[in-house]
KEMARSE-799941 format. One line per 10 residues: their letters; for each residue x, y, z of N, C-alpha, C. Coordinates in steps of 0.1 Angstrom, whole numbers, padded with zeros to 4 digits. Each point is the difference from the previous one (the first is absolute). Layout:
! residues N
a = X/Y/Z/X/Y/Z/X/Y/Z; ... $
This chain:
! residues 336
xxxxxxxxxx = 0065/0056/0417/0002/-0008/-0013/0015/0001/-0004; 0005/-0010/-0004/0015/-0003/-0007/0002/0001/-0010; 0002/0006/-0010/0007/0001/-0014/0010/0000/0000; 0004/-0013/-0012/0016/-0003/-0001/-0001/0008/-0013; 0014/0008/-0002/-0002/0009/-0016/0017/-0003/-0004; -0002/-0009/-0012/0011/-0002/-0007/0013/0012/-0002; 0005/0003/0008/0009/0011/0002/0011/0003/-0014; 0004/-0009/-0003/0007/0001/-0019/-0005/-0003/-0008; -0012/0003/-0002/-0009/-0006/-0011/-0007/0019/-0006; 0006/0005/-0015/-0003/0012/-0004/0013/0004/-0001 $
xxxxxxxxxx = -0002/0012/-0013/0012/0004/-0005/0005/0015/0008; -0004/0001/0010/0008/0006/0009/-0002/-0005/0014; -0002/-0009/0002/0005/-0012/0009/0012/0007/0008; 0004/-0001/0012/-0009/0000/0013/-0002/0012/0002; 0002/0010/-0005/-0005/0014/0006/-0011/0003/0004; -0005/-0003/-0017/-0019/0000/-0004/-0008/-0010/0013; 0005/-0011/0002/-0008/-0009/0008/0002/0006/0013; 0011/0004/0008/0001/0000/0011/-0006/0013/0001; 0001/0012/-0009/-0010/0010/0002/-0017/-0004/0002; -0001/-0008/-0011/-0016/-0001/0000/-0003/-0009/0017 $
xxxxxxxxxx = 0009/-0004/0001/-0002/-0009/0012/0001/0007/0015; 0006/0011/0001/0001/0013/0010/-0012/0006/-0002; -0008/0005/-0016/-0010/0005/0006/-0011/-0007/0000; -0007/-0013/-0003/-0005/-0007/0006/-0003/-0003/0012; 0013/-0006/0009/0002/0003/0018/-0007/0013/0002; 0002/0009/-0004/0001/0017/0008/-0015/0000/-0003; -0010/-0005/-0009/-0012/-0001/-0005/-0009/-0009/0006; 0004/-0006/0007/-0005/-0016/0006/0003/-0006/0013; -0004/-0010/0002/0005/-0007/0014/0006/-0012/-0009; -0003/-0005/-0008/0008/-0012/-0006/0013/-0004/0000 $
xxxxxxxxxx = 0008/-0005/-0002/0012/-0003/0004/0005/-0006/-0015; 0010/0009/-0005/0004/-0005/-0008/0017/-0013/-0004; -0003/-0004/-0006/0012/-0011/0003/0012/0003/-0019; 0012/0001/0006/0002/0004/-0010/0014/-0011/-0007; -0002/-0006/-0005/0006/-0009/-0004/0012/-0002/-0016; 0013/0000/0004/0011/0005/-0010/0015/-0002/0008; 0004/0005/-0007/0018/0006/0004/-0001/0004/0010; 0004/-0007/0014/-0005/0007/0010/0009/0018/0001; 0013/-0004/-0005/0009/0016/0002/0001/0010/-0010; -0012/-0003/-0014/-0003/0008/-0001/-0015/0008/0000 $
xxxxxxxxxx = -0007/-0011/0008/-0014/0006/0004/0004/0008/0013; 0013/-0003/0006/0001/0008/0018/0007/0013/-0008; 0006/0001/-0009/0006/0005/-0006/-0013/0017/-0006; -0008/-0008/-0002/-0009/0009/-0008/-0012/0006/0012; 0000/-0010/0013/-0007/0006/0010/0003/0005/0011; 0010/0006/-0001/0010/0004/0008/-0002/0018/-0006; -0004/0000/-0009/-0002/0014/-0003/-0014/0006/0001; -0006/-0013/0007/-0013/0011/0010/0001/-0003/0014; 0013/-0010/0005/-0002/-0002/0015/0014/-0003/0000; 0003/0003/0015/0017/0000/0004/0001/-0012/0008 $
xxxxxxxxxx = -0008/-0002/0001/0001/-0014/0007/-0003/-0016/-0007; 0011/-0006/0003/-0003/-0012/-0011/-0011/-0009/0004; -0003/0002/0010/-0015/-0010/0006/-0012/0007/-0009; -0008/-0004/-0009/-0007/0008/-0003/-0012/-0005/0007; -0007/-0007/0007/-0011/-0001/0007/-0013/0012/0001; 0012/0008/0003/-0007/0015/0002/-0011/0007/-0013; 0010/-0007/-0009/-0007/0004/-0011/-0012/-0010/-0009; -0002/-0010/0005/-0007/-0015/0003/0001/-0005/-0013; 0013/-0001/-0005/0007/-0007/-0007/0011/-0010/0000; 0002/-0009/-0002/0009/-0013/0003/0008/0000/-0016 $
xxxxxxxxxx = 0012/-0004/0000/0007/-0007/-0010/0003/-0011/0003; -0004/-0012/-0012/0006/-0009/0002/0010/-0003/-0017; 0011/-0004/0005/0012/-0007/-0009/-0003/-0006/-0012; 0000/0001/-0013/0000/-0009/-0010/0013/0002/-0010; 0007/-0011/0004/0013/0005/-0010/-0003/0002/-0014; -0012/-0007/-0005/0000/-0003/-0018/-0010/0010/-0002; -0001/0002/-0015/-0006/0009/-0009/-0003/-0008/-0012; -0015/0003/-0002/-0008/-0005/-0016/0004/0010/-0008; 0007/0001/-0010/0002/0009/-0010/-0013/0001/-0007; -0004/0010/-0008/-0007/0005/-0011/-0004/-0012/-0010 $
xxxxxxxxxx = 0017/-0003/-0003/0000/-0007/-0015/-0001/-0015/0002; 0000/-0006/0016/0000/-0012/0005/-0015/-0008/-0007; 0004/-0013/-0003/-0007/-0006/-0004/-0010/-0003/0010; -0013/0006/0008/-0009/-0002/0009/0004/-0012/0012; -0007/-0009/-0007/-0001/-0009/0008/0008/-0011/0004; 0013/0002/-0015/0012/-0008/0007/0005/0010/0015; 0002/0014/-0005/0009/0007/0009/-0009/-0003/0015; -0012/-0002/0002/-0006/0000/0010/0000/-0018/0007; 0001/-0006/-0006/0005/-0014/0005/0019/0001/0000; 0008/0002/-0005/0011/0004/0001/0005/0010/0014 $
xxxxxxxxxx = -0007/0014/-0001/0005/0007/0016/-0014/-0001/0010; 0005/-0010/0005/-0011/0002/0013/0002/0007/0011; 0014/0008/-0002/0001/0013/0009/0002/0010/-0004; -0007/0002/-0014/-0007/0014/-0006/-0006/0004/0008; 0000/0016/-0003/-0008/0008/0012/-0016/-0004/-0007; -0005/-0005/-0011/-0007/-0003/-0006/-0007/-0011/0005; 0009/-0008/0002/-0004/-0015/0003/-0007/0002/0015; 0013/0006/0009/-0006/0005/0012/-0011/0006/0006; -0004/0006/-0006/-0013/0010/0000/-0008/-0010/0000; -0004/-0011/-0009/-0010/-0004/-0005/0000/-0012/0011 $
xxxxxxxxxx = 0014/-0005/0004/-0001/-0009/0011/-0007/0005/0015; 0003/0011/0004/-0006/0006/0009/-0017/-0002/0002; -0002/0001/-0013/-0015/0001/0003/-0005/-0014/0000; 0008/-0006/-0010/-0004/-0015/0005/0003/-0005/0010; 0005/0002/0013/0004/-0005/0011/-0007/0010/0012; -0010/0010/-0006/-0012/0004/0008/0009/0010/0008; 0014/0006/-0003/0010/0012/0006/-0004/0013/-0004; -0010/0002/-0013/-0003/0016/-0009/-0011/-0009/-0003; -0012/0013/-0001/-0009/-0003/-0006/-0004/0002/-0014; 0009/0008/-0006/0001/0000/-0014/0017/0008/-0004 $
xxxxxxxxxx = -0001/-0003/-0013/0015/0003/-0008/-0001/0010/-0010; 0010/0012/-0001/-0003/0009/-0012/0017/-0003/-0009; -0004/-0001/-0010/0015/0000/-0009/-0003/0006/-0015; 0009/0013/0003/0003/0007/-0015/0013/-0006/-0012; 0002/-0015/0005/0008/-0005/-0011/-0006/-0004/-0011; 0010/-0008/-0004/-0005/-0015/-0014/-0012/-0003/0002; -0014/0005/-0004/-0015/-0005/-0001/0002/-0015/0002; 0008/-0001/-0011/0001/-0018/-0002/0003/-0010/0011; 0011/0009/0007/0005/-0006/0011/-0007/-0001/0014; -0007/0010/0000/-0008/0005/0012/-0012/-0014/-0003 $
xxxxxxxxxx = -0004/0000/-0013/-0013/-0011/-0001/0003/-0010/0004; 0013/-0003/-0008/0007/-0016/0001/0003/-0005/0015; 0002/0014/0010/0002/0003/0014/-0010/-0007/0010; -0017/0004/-0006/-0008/0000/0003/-0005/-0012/0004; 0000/-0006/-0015/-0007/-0016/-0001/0012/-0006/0007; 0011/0001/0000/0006/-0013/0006/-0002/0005/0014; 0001/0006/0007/-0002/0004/0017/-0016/0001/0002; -0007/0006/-0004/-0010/0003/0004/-0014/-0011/-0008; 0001/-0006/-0007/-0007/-0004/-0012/-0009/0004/-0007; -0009/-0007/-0009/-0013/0004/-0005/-0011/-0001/0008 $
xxxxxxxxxx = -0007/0007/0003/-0015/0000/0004/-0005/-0013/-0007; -0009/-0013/0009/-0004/-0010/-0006/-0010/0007/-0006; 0004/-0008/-0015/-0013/0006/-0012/0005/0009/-0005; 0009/0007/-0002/0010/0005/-0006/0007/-0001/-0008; -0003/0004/-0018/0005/-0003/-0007/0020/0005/-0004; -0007/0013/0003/0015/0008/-0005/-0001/0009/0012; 0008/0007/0006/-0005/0017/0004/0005/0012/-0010; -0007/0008/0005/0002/0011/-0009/0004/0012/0002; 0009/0010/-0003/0007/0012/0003/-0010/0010/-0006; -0006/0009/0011/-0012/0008/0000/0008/0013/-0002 $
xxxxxxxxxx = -0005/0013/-0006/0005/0015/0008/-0012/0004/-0007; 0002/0014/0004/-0012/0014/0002/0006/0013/-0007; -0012/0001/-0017/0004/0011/-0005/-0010/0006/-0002; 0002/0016/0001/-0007/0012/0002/-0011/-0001/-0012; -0009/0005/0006/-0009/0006/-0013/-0007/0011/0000; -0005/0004/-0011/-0004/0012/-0003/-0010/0008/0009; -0009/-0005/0011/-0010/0004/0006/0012/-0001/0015; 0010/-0002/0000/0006/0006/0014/0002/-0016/0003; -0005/-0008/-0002/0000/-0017/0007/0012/-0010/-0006; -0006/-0010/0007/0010/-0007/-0006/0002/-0013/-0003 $
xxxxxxxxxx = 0005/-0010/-0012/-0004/-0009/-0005/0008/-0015/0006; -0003/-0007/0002/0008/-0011/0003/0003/-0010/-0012; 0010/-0007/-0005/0006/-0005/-0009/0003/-0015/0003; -0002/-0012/-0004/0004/-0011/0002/0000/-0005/-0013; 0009/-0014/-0004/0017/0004/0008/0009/0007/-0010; 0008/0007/0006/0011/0010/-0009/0014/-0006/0004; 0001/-0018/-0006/0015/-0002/0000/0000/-0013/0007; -0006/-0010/0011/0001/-0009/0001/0001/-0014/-0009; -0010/0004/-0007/-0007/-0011/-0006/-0004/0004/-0017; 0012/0000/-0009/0003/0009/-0014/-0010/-0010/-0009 $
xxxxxxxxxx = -0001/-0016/0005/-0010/-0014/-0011/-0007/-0001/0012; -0014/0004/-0003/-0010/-0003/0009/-0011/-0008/-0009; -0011/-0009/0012/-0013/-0005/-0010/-0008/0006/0010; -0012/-0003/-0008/-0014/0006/0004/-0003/0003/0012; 0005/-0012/0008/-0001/-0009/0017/0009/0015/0006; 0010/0000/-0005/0009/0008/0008/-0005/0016/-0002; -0010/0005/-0008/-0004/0016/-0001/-0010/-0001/0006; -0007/-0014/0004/-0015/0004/0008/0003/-0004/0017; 0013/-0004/0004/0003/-0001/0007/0006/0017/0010; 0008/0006/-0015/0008/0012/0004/-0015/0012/0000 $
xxxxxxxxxx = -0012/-0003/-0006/-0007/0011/0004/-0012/-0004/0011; 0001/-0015/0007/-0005/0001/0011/0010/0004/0014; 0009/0002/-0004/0011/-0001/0013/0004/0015/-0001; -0006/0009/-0013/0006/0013/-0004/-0009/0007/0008; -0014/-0005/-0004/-0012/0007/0004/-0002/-0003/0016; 0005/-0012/0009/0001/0002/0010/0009/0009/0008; 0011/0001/-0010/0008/0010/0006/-0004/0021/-0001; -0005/-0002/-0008/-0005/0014/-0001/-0009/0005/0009; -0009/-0011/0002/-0011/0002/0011/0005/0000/0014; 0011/-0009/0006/0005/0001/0011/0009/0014/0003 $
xxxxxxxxxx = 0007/0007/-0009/0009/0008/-0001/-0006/0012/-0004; -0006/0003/-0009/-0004/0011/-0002/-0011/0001/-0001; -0010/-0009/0009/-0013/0007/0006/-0011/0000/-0016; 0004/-0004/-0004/-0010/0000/-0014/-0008/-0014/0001; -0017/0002/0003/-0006/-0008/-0006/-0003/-0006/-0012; 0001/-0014/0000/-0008/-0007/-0008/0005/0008/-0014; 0013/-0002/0001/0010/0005/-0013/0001/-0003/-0012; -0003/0010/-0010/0001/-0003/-0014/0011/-0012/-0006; 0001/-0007/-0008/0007/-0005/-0001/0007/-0008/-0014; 0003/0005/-0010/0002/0004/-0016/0013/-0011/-0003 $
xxxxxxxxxx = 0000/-0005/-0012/0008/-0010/-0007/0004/0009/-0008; 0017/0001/-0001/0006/0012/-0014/-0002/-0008/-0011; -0002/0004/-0009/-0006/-0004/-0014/0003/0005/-0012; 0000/0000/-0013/0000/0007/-0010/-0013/0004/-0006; -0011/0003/0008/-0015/0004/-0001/-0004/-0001/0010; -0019/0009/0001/-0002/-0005/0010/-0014/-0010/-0003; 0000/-0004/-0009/-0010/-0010/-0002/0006/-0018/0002; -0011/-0008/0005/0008/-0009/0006/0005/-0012/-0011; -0002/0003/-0017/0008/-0009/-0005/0012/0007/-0006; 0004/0006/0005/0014/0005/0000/0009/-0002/0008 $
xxxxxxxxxx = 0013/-0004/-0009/0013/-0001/0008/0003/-0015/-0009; 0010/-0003/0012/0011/-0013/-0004/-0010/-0009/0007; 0009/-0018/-0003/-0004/-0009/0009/-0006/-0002/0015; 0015/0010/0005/-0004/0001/0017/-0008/0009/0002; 0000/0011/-0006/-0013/0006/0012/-0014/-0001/-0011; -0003/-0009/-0009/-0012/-0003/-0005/-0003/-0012/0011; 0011/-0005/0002/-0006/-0013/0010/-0003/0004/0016; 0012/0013/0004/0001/0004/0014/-0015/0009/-0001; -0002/0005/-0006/-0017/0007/0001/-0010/-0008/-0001; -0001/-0012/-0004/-0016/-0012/0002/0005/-0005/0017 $
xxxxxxxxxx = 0010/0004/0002/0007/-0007/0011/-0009/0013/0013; 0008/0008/-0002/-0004/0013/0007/-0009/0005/0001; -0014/0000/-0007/-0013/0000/-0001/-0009/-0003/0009; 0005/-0016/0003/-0006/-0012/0005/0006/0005/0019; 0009/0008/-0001/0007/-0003/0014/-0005/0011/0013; 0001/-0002/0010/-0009/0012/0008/0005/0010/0006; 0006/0007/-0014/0006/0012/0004/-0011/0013/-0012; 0006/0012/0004/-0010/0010/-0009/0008/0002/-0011; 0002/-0012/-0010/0006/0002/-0012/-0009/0013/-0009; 0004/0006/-0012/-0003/0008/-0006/0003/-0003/-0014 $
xxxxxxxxxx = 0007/-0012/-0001/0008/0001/-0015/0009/0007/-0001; 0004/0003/-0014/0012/0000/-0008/0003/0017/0002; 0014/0000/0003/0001/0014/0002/0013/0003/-0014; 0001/0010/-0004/0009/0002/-0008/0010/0010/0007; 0012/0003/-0005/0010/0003/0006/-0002/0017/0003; -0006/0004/-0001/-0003/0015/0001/-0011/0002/0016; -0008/-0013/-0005/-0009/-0002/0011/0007/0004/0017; 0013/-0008/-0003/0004/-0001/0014/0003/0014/0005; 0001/0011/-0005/0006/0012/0000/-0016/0004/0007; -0007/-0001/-0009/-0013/0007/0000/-0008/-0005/0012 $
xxxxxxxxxx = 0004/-0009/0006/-0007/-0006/0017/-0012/-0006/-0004; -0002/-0007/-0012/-0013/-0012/-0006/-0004/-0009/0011; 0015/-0003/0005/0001/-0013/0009/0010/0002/0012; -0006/-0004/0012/0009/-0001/0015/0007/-0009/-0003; 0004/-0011/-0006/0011/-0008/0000/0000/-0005/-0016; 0009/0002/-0010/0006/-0012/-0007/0009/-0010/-0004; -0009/-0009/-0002/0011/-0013/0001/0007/0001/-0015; 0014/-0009/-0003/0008/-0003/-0012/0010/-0010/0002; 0005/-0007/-0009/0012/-0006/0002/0009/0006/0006; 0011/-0008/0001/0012/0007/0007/0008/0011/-0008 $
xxxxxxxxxx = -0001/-0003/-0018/0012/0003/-0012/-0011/0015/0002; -0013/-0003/-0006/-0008/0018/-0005/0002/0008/0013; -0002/-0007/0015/-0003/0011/0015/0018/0008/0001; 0007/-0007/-0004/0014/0005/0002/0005/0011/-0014; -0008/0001/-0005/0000/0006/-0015/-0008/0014/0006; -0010/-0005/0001/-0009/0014/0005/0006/0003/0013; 0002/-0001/0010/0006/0003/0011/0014/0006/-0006; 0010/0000/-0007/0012/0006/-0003/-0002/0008/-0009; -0013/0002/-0009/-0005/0015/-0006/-0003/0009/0004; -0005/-0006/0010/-0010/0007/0011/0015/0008/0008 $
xxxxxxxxxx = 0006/-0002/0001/0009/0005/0009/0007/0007/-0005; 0004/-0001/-0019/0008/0006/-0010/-0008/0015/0003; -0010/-0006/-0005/-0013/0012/-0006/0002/0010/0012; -0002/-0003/0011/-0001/0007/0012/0010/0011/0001; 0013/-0009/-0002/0016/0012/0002/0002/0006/-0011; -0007/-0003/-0016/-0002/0006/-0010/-0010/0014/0002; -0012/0001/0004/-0009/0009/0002/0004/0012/0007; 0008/-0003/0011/0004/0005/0015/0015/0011/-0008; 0012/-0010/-0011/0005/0008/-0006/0001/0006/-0011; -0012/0003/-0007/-0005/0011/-0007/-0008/0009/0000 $
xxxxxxxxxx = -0007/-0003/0018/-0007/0016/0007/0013/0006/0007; 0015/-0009/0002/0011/0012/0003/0005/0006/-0008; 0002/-0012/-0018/0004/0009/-0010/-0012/0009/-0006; -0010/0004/0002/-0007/0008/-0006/-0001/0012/0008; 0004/0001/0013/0006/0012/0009/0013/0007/-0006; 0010/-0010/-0001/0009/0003/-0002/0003/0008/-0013; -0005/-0004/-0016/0002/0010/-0010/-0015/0010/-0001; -0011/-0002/0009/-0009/0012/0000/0006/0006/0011; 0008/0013/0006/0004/0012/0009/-0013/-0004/0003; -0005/0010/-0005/-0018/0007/0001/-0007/-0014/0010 $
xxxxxxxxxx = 0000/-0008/-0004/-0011/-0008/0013/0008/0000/0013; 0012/0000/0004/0004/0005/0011/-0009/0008/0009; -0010/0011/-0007/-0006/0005/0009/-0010/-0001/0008; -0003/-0015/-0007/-0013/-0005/0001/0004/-0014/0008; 0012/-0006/0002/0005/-0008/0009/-0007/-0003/0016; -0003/0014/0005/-0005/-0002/0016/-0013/-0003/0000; -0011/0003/-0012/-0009/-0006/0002/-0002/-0013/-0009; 0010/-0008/-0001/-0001/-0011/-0009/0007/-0008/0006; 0011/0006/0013/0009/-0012/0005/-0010/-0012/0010; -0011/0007/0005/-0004/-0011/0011/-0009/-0011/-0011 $
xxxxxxxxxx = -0003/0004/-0012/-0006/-0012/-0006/0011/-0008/-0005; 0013/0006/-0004/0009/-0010/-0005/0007/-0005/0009; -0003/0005/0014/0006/-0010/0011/-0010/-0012/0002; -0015/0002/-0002/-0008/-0006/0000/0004/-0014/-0009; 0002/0007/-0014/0004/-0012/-0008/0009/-0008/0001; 0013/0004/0007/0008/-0007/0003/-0002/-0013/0016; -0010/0004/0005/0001/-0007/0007/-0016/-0013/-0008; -0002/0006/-0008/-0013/-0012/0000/0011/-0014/-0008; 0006/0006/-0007/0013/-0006/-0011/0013/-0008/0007; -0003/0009/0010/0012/-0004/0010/0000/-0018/0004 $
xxxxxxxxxx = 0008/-0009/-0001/0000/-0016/0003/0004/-0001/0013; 0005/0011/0007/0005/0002/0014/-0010/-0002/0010; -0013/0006/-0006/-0012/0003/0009/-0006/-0014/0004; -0001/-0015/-0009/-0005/-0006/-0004/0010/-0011/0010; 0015/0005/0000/0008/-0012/0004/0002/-0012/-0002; -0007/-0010/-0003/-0004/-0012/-0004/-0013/-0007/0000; 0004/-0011/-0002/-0017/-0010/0000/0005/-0014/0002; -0012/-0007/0008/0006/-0016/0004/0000/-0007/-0012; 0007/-0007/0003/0004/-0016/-0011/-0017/-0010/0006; -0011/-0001/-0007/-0013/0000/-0001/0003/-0016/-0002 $
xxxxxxxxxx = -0004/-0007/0013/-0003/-0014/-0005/0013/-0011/0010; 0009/0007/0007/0009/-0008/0012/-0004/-0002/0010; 0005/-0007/0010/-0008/-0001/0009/0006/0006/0013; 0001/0015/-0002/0004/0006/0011/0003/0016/-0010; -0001/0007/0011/0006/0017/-0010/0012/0002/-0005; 0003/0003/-0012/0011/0002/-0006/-0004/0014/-0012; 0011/0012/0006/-0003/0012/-0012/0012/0000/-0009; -0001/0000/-0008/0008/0003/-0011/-0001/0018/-0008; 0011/0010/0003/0000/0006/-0001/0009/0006/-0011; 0001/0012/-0004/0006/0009/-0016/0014/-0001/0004 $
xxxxxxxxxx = 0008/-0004/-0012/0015/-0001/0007/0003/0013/0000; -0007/0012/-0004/0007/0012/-0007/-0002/0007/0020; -0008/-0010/0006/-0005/0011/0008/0008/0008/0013; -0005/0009/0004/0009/0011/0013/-0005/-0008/0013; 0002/0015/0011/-0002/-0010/0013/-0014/0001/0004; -0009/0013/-0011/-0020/0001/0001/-0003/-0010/-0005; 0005/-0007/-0010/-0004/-0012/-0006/0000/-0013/0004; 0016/-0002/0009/0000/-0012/0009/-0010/0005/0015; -0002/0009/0001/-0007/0001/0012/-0016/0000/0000; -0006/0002/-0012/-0014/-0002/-0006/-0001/-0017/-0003 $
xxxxxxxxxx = 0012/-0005/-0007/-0003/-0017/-0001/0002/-0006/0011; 0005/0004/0010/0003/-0005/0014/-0017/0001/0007; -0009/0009/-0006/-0012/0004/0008/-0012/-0006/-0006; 0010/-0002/-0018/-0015/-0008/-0001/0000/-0016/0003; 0012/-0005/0005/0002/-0014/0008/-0005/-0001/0010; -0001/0011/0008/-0008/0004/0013/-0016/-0003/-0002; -0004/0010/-0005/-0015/-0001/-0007/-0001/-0015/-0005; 0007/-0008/-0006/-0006/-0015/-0005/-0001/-0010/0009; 0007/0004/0008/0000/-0007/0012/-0009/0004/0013; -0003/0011/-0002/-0010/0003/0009/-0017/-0002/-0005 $
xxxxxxxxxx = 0004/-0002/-0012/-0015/-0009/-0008/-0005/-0011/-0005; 0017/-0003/0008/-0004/-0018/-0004/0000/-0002/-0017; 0009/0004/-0006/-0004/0000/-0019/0003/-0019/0002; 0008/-0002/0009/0005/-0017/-0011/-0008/-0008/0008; -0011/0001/0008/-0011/-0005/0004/-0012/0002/-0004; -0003/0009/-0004/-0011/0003/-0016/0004/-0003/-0009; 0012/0001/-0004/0001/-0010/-0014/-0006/-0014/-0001; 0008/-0004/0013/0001/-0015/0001/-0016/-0003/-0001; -0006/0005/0011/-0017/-0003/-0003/-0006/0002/-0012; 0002/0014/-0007/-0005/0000/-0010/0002/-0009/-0012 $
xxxxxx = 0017/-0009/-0001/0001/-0006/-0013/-0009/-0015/0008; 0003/-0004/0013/-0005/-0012/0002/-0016/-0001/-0003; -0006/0016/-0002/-0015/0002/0000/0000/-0011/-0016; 0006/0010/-0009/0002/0000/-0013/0003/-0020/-0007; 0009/-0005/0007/0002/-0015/0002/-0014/-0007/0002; -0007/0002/0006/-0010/-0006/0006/-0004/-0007/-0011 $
């Protein structure tokens, strides 16, 4: 298998990528393609191999002079540099060269990337930017969407929790998956316009809806997948993350002015290593752009080279499950 992985895309760009992309190769037979600056991606792989052929390491670079900034307006910058390493990526797969694309840039850019190279899945409203947060019983939740799609209608959340719920099931092995609308109650005449209308919507549709989850729910594992707009999933997904590096730095400050639990440290470190990895966004690496018509991962810009090399694996896995060929059936089911 081919993975093209946006090589300057993340805010330690190319290090992070070309690491995550060394240990992927060394983890796999897949072949990673790595696409950027070409002299400073040889530049950065050159300090695991002395030789500039990297073959050996079944990695390729290919050349993209341009870069999507952060602050770039999406989808002009992606009609504008067609020799973004961004643009690149996504062309590869459209021309059947990579079987899927991972990029820790501009969300925006990566989407806007998407639909023009790759398109929408026919029947396809919007796609949607999925990820996976921990919960309390050790598991873990899937989220749709956190940032694509900030004005959504009804159509587009019963769309994101049939294509969520097929993704859970293909990827993480969970049957016939719960599947919860965020809400401000959990009774079903609660809430706003959209999700009073997206739940008579979701009810009716043939997935294992459960109703209305409230925001605590998702912590608490009520539901294997919930769905939300783009504006609330990017709200909760960036608390989620606050809260995390908040928790983690006041079991170091609570070491630090108690001496005395120092002594109690060795038998407390492997559960707070424990915690750090359930919390951890590294472990998780990314999630597809749910709804194109080919693999595309969109990955944490914050992230290292475990994190580009976990989103590089879960492109592997969607592709080896066929996700945008179960979508496609399932929304054309839904059409009918």
């Amino acid at each position: 298998m081919i993975i093209a992985l946006d090589a300057m895309g993340g805010d330690f760009a190319p290090a992070s990528t070309v690491e995550g992309a060394i240990f992927a190769a060394k983890e796999s037979k897949h072949k990673i393609v790595l696409v950027g600056h070409e002299k400073l991606i040889t530049k950065e792989l050159l300090k695991y191999s002395k030789q500039r052929d990297f073959t050996s390491l079944n990695i390729e670079v290919v050349d993209a002079p341009e870069i999507i900034a952060m602050d770039e307006h999406p989808a002009k910058a992606v009609r504008r540099k067609k020799k973004s390493s961004l643009s690149i990526c996504a062309q590869l797969v459209a021309e059947g060269k990579a079987n899927a694309f991972v990029s820790l840039g501009n969300s925006g850019a990566v989407m806007a990337a998407a639909l023009f190279y790759l398109k929408r899945i026919e029947g396809v409203l919007r796609p949607a930017i999925s990820t996976t947060l921990p919960t309390i019983n050790g598991g873990y939740c899937i989220i749709a969407d956190v940032g694509a799609n900030v004005d959504c209608t009804p159509e587009y959340l019963l769309q994101f929790g049939i294509m969520s719920s097929l993704f859970c099931e293909k990827i993480t092995g969970i049957e016939n998956p719960k599947v919860g609308l965020v809400s401000i109650g959990e009774e079903p005449v609660k809430g706003n316009e959209l999700t009073l209308a997206a739940f008579n919507l979701l009810k009716k549709a043939d997935i294992n809806f459960i109703g209305n989850v409230e925001g605590r729910d998702i912590l608490r594992a009520k539901a294997d997948v919930v769905i939300c707009d783009g504006f609330v999933g990017n709200v909760i997904l960036k608390f989620g993350e606050g809260f995390s590096e908040m928790v983690l730095k006041l079991v170091k400050k609570e070491f630090k002015e108690r001496p005395i639990a120092w002594i109690s440290l060795p038998f407390l470190w492997l559960a707070v290593k424990d915690l750090r990895r359930k919390v951890d966004y590294s472990e998780f690496g990314g999630a597809p752009l749910l709804g194109v018509d080919g693999v595309c991962v969109i990955g944490h810009g914050r992230s290292n080279g475990k994190a580009v090399k976990n989103a590089i694996f879960v492109g592997v896995k969607s592709v080896e499950h066929n996700l945008a060929v179960g979508i496609r059936e399932a929304i054309a089911k839904y059409n009918k």
